[in-house]
Structure formats: structure tokens, C-alpha cells
N, C-alpha and C positions, 0 to 999 in steps of 0.2 A: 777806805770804805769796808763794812762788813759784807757780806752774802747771806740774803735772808732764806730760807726756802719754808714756803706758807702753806700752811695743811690745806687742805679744799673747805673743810667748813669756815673759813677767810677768805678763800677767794673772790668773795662780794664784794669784801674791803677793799680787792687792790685791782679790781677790775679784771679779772680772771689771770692776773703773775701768780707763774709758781714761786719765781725767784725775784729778787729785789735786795737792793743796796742802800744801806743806811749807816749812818754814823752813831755812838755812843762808847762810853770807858766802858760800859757795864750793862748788865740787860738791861735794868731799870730804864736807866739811860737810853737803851735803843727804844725800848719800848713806849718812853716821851715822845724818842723820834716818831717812832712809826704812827702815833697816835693822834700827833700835828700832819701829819700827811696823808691818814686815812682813819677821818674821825671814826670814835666808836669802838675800834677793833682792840685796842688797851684792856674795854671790858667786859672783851670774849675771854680777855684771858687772863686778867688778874680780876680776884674781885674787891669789894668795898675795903677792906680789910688790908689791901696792900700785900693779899696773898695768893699765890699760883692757882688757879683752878685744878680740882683734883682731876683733871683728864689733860689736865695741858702736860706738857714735858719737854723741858730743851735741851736741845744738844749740842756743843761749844765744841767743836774741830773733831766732833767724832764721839764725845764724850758726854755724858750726863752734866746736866749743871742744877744743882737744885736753888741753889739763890741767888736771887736778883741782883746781888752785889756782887755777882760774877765777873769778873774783870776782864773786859774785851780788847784787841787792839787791829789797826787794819790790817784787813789780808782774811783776819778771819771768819767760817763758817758758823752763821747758827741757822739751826735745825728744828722748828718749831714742829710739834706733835701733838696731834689733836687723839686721844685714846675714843674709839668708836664704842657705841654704849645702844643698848635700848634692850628690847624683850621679846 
């Protein structure tokens, strides 16, 4: 299993977890998972396009990951980051 840790503007999705475990090779991947187990949340953060939202940002064992074909395996950390924005 991976280790998810979910920014607070998700925390809706997942009933107030920071953290949470899911399976996938790749973000893509995780992000189908987590999308069947907490409908909706997929398109907080990718959008139509099949592309990252520009405030989202992951982080794979520590480290930036910019594409979805990121290739995961168990054991490890992703780090979803939600960039806070307004006026």
C-alpha cells in the first residue's frame, strides 16, 4: 500500500483523514483508486484535460513529481499539496 497525506481542502472527500492508503503503479493510477473510494475528489485535482491543476503539487518519498505516470511502488509516500490562493 502507498500513504496518502490529503491537503484540507479534501478533507470532505475523505471524511476528515489526513492520511490514507491506497494502491496504484503510478499517480494516475492511485488517483483512479482514490476516485472509486471517494467520488469526486479526482476532479479537485486533475482537470478535463487529464492535466494537474495548477495549485495542486505531489510529492513522491520526499520529492516533486510532475507527471501522472509517475511510477509508484508499496511502501511509498505521496504528498498531495493543495497551493492556497485568493486576494
Amino acid at each position: 500500500m502507498i500513504r496518502v497525506s490529503i491537503p484540507s481542502p479534501l478533507f470532505s472527500y475523505t471524511g476528515g483523514q489526513k492520511q490514507i492508503e491506497a494502491a496504484g503503479e503510478s499517480l494516475a493510477v492511485l488517483l483512479q483508486t482514490l476516485e472509486r473510494r471517494y467520488p469526486g475528489m479526482r476532479h479537485r485535482i486533475v482537470d478535463e484535460q487529464d492535466c494537474v491543476r495548477k495549485h495542486i503539487r505531489f510529492f513522491v518519498n520526499g520529492e516533486i513529481a510532475t507527471r501522472l505516470d509517475q511510477a509508484l511502488r508499496p511502501g511509498d509516500e505521496v504528498m498531495i499539496v493543495a497551493a492556497l490562493s485568493g486576494g
